[in-house]
C-alpha positions in Angstrom: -15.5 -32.1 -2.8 -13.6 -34.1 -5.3 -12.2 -33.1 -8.8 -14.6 -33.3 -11.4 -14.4 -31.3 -14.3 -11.3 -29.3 -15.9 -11.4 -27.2 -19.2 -9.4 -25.3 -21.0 -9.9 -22.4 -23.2 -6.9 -20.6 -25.4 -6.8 -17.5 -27.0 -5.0 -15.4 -28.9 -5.8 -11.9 -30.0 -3.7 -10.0 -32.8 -2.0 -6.7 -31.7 -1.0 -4.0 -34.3 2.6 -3.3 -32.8 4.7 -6.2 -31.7 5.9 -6.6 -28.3 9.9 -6.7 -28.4 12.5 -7.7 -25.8 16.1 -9.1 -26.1 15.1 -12.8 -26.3 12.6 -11.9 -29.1 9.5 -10.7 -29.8 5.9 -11.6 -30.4 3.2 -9.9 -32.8 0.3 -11.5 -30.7 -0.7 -12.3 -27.3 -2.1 -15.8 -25.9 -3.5 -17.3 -23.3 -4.2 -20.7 -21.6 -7.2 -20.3 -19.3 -8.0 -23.4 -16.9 -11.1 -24.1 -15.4 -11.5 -26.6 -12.5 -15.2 -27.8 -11.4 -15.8 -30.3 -8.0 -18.3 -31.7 -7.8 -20.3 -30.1 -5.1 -20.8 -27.2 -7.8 -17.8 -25.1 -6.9 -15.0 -23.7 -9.4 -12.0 -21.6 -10.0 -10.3 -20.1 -12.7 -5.8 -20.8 -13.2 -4.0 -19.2 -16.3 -0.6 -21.5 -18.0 2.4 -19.4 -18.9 2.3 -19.0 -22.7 3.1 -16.0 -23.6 6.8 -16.5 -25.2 7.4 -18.3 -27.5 3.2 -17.5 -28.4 3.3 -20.9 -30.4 3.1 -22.7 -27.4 -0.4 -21.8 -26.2 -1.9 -24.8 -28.6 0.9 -27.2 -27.3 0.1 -26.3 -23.4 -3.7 -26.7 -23.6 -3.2 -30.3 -25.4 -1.1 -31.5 -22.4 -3.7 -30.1 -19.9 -6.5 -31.8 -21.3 -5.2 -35.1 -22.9 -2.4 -35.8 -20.0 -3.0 -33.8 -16.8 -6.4 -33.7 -17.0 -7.5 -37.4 -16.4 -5.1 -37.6 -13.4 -6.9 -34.5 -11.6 -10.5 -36.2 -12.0 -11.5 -37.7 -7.8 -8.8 -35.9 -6.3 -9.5 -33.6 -4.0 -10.8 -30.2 -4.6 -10.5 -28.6 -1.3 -6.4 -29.1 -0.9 -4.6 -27.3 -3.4 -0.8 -27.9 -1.7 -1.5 -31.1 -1.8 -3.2 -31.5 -5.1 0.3 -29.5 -6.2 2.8 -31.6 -4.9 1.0 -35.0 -5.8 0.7 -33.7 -9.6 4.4 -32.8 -9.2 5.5 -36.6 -8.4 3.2 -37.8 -10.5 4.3 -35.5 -13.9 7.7 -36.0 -12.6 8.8 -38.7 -14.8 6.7 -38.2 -17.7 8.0 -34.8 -17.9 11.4 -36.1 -18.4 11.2 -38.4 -20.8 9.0 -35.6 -23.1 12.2 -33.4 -22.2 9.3 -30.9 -21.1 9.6 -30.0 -17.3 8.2 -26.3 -18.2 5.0 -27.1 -19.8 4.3 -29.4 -17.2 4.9 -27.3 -14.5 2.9 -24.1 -16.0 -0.1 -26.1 -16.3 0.2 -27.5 -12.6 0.7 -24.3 -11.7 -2.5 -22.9 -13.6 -4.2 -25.9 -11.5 -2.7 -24.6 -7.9 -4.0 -21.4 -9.0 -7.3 -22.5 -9.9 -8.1 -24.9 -7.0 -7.2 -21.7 -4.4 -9.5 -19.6 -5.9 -12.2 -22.3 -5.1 -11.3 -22.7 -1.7 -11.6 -19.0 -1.2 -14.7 -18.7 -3.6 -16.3 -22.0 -1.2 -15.2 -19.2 1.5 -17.1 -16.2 0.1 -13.8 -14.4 0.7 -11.6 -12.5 -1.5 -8.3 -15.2 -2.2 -6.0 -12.6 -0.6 -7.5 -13.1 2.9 -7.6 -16.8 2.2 -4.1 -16.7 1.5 -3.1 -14.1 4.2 -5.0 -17.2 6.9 -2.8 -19.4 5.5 0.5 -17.5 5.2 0.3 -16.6 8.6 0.1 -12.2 7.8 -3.1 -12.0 8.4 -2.1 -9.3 11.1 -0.5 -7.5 8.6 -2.1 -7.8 4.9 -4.9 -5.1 4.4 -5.7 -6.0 0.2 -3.4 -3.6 -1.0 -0.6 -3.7 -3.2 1.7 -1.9 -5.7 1.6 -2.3 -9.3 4.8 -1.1 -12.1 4.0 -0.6 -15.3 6.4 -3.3 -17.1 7.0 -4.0 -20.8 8.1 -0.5 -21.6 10.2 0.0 -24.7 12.6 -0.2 -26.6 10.2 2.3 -28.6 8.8 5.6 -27.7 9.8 4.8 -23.6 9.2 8.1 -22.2 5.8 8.5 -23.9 4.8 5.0 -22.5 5.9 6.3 -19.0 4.4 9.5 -18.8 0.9 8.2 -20.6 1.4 5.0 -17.6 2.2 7.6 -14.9 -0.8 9.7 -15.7 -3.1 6.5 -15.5 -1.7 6.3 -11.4 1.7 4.2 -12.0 4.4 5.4 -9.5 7.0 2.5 -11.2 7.9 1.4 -14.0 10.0 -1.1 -15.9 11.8 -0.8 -19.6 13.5 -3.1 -21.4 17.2 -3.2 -22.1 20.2 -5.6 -23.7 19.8 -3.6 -27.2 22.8 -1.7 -28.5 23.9 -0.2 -25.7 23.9 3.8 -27.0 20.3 2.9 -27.1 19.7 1.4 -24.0 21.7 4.1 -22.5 19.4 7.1 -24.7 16.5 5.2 -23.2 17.3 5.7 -19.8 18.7 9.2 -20.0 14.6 9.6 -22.3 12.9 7.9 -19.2 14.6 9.6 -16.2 14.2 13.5 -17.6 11.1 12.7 -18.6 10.1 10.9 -14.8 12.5 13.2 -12.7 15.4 12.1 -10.2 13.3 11.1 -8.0 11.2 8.3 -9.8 11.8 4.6 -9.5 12.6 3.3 -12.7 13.7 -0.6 -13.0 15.2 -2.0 -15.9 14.9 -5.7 -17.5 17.8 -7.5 -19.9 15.7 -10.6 -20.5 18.5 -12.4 -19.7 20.5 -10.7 -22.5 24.4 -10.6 -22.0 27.5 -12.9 -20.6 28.6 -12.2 -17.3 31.3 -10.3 -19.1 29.5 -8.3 -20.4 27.0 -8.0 -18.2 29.1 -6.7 -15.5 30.3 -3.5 -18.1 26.9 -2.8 -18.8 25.6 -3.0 -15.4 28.5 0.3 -14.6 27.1 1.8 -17.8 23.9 2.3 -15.6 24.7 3.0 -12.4 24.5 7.0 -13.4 20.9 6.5 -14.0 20.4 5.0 -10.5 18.2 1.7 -11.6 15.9 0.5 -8.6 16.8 -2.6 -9.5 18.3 -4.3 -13.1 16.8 -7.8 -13.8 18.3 -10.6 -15.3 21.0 -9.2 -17.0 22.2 -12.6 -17.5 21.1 -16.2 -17.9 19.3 -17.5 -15.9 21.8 -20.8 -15.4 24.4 -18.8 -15.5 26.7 -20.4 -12.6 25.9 -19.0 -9.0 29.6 -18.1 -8.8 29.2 -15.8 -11.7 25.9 -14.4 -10.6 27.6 -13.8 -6.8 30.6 -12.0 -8.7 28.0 -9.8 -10.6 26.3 -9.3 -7.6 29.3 -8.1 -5.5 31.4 -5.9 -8.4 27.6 -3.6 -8.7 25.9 -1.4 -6.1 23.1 -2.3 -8.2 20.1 -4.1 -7.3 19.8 -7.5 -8.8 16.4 -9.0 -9.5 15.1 -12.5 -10.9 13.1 -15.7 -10.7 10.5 -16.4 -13.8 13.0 -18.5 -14.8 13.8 -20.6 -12.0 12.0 -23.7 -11.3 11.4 -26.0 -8.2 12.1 -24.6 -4.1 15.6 -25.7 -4.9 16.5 -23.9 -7.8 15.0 -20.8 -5.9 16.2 -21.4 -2.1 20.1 -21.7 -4.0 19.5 -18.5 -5.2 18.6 -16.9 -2.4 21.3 -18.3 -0.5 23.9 -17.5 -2.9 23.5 -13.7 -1.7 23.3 -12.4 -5.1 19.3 -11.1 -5.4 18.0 -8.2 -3.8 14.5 -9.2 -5.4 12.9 -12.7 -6.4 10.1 -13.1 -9.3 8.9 -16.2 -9.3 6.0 -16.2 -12.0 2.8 -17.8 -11.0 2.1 -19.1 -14.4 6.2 -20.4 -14.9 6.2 -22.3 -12.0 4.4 -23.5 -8.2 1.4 -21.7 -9.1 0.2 -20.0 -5.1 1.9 -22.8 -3.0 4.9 -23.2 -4.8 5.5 -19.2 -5.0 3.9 -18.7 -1.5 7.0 -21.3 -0.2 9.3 -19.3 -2.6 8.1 -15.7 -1.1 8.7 -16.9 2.8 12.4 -18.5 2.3 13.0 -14.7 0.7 11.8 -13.3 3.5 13.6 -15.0 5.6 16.4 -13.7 3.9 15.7 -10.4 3.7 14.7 -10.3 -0.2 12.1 -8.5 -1.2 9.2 -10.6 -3.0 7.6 -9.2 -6.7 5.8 -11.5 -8.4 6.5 -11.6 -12.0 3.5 -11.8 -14.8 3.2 -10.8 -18.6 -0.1 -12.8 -19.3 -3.4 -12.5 -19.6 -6.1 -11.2 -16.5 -6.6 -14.5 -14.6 -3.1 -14.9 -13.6 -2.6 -11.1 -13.4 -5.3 -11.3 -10.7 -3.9 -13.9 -8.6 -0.2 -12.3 -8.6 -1.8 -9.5 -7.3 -3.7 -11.3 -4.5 -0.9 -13.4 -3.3 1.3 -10.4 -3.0 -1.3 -8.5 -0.9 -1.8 -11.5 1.2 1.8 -11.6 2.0 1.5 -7.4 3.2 2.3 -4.1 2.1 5.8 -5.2 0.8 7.0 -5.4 -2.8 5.5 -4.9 -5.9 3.3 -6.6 -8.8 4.0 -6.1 -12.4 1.3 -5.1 -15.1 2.0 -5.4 -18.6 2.2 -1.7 -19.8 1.8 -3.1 -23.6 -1.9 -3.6 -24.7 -3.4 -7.4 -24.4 -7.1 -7.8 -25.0 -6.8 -11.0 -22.9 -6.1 -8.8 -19.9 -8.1 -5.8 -20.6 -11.1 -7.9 -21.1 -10.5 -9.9 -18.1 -9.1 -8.0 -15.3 -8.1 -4.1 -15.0 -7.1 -1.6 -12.4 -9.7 0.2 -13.1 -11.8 -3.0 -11.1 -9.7 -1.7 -7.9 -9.2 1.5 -6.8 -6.2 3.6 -7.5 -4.6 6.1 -5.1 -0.9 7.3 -4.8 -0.3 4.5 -7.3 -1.3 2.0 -4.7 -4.4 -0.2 -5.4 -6.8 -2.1 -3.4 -8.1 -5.3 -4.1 -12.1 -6.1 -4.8 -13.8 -7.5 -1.8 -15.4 -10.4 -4.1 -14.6 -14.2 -3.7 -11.7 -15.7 -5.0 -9.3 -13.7 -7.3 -12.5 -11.2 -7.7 -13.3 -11.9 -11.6 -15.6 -14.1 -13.6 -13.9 -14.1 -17.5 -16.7 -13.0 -20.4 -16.0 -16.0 -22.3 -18.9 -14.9 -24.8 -16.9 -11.7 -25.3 -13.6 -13.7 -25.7 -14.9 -15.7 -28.2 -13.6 -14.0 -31.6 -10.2 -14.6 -29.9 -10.9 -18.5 -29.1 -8.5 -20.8 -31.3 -9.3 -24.5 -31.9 -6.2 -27.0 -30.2 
């Protein structure tokens, strides 16, 4: 039942219209896709966070085989917490002095993620149940969950929204922190077009000072937001983020970009969030986010697992929200990625009042066509 094997296999396929948001933009889409073996014959599949900056992909998938790698090989496969946490102390210092703590992190994350979907695969279960035993909701997690089309914009937004809502969407996300007479056109484009009644979210990549942020954030409360995420750094101090917080009636959401139970548990307690996103991919991988989702419920947050990747990762977002219950929402990626599509869809659950439900199939439910990713595989 020990650690035998681990690969890795990046990709990047072209796209013909580049993704933009305010930290920048990116006229291709990656991906890291890890592979764990034990050696009594069983696997699972973990995606790394690589999708901004996209040069990064290479970098990740060299660290996972020529560093973390070797250090995985005879531990064991059947105790992904603890697999987690012992890579963690073990990275630890090595990751500071490479002044790297985030590529570390994503590719002990991608491990997490893969070693769960063994244990549920050794299970003949679909991971959400797995994780639902563990979590404690078993009571209350039935395999569905809520997706929102994310990504929209700053182009065509309403199109993207209407062509998203008549695929079975019921929310959606588009970005913001442009000029704001176009962030504010945007919104005015998106609500007519969606109606009063439809939730629309909105996401400033982290895109103005708390200044400014707080001015922009009144710009939009006439447009009614569900919730507006990051609209500043994410180490931004907590006083500033609890002064944002408590001058809006606005919902605040983040958490990709917070790393370790600390970073997120100060957060939570600072009062200003409404919604946490840790990213399965960024950061803790299952456990870590599982530990992350708990402390907000605890809190009363609301738990929404953030992910702009490829279809492994997307697949195991979605069943670690269901496992947790009906609460909260998953994001999907409303720009087009080959290294989704070709992985994991929707259109492998099914789709009703924009809810779907998760495949009954072991682990997170998909097996990646790695013959049919091939003209995307680059060499690292």
């Amino acid at each position: 039942m020990t650690i035998e094997n681990i690969e890795c296999h990046v990709f990047r396929a072209p796209i013909a219209t580049p993704v933009r948001a305010a930290v920048g933009s990116f006229s291709n889409r990656p991906a890291v896709f890890l592979r764990v073996a034990a050696a009594d014959g069983a696997w699972g599949w973990g995606e790394v966070f690589c999708n901004f900056p996209p040069v990064g992909a290479e970098h990740r998938a060299r660290l996972a085989r020529d560093m973390v790698a070797p250090m995985l090989i005879g531990m064991p496969s059947d105790d992904p917490t603890g697999v987690w946490r012992g890579l963690g102390d073990r990275l630890r210092r090595i990751a500071i002095q490479a002044g790297e703590p985030g590529p570390f992190a994503q590719i002990a994350g991608a491990v997490d993620q893969a070693l769960w979907d063994m244990r549920a695969r050794r299970a003949g279960q679909p991971l959400w149940r797995t994780l639902a035993a563990a979590a404690g909701s078993a009571d209350t997690a039935d395999g569905r969950v809520l997706p929102y089309a994310s990504g929209i914009g700053p182009d065509k937004v309403a199109d993207t929204a209407m062509a998203k809502q008549a695929e079975g969407y019921a929310a959606f996300k588009f970005k913001v922190g442009f000029e704001p007479a176009r962030d504010l056109a945007n919104f005015r484009e998106i609500r007519d077009a969606l109606g009063p009644g439809a939730r629309i979210m909105v996401d400033a990549n982290q895109a103005w000072d708390p200044e400014v942020a707080a001015e922009r954030l009144a710009a939009l409360e006439a447009f009614a937001p569900y919730w507006v995420e990051e609209p500043m750094a994410a180490d931004e101090s907590l006083p500033d983020w609890r002064r944002l917080a408590r001058g809006t009636p606005l919902a605040l959401a983040a958490g990709e970009n917070l790393r370790g139970q600390a970073e997120f548990e100060a957060a939570i307690d600072n009062g200003h969030l409404r919604f946490v996103q840790p990213d399965v991919g960024k950061w803790g991988g299952i456990s870590g986010c599982m530990a992350v989702a708990r402390y907000a419920r605890i809190a009363g947050l609301t738990f929404c697992p953030h992910w702009l990747g490829g279809g492994i990762g997307l697949a195991a977002s979605m069943h670690l929200r269901a496992a947790l219950g009906p609460e909260g929402m998953v994001e999907v990626d409303a720009n087009p990625n080959p290294l989704r599509e070709a992985v994991w869809t929707l259109s492998q659950a099914t789709n009703k009042d924009g809810w779907i439900t998760l495949p009954n199939a072991p682990g997170i439910g998909i097996e990646p066509d790695l013959a049919a990713l091939e003209r995307y595989r680059v060499a690292y």
